[in-house]
N, C-alpha and C positions, 0 to 999 in steps of 0.2 A: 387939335392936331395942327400945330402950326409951323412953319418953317423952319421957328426958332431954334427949334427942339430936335431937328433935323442930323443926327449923328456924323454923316458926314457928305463929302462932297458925292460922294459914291453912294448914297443911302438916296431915293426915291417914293413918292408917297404909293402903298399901292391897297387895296380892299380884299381882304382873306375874306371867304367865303367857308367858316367852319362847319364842317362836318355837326359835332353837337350841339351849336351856338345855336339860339333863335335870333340872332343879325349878325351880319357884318362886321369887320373889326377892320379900323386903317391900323397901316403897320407903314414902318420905313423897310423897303426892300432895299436890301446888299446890293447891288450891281458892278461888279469885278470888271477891270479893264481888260482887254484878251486882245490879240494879235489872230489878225486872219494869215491862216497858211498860207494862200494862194497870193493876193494881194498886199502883205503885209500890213495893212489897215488896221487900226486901231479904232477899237467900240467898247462899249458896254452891255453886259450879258447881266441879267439877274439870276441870282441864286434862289431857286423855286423847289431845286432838289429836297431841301429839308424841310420844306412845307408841303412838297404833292408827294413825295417816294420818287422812286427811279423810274416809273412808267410817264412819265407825265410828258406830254406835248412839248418840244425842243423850239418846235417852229409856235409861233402864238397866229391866235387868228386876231386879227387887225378890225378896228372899229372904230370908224371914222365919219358914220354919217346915222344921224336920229331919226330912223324912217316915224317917230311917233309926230316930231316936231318937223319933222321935212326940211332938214338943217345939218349940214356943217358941222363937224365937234371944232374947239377951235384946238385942241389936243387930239394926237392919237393915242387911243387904250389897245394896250396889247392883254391879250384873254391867254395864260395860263393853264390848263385842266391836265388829269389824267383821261387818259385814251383808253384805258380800260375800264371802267368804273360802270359802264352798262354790262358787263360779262364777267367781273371777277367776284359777286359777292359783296360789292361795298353798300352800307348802309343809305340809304336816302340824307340829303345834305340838308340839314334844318333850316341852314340861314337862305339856302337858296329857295326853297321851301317857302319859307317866309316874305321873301321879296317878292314873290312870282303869286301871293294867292292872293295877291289885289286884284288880277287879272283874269278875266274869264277864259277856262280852257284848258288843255291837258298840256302836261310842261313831261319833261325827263324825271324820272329821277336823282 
């Protein structure tokens, strides 16, 4: 997965966590430039819609510090999810499933 390969300047590396998959997949995520209302500011938003559905978290939760290694990221990862997915029905997520039963302990579904 290397940069070379990188679609475009607006394309960013990010890690899907499929539903049926037993791992992880990196993918280049779309991130479209957008114009703030208020301040007229210009950013980058990712397109997550057609990976999570339309319920999914707008706001990411932010992760910035490895309480395992007691450290610093020297990036910030923004976290992605749908906000329904404990109360609608949705199947247990394999690859999450997966990453999480190295560790002793009860995780989400």
């Amino acid at each position: 997965f290397h940069i070379s390969s990188r679609p475009s300047d607006e394309h960013f590396r990010g890690i899907l966590f499929p539903v049926d998959d037993k791992k992880p997949r990196l993918i280049w995520l779309h991130c479209k430039w957008r114009v703030d209302n208020d301040d007229h500011s210009r950013y980058q938003y990712p397109e997550t819609a057609s990976l999570l559905g339309a319920d999914y978290i707008r706001t990411p939760k932010l992760v910035q510090y490895n309480p395992v290694l007691k450290r610093q990221l020297s990036d910030t990862m923004r976290i992605y999810h749908r906000d329904t997915f404990l109360i609608d029905g949705s199947k247990s997520n394999n690859s999450i499933a997966a990453i999480t039963a190295t560790k002793p302990g009860l995780y989400h579904d």
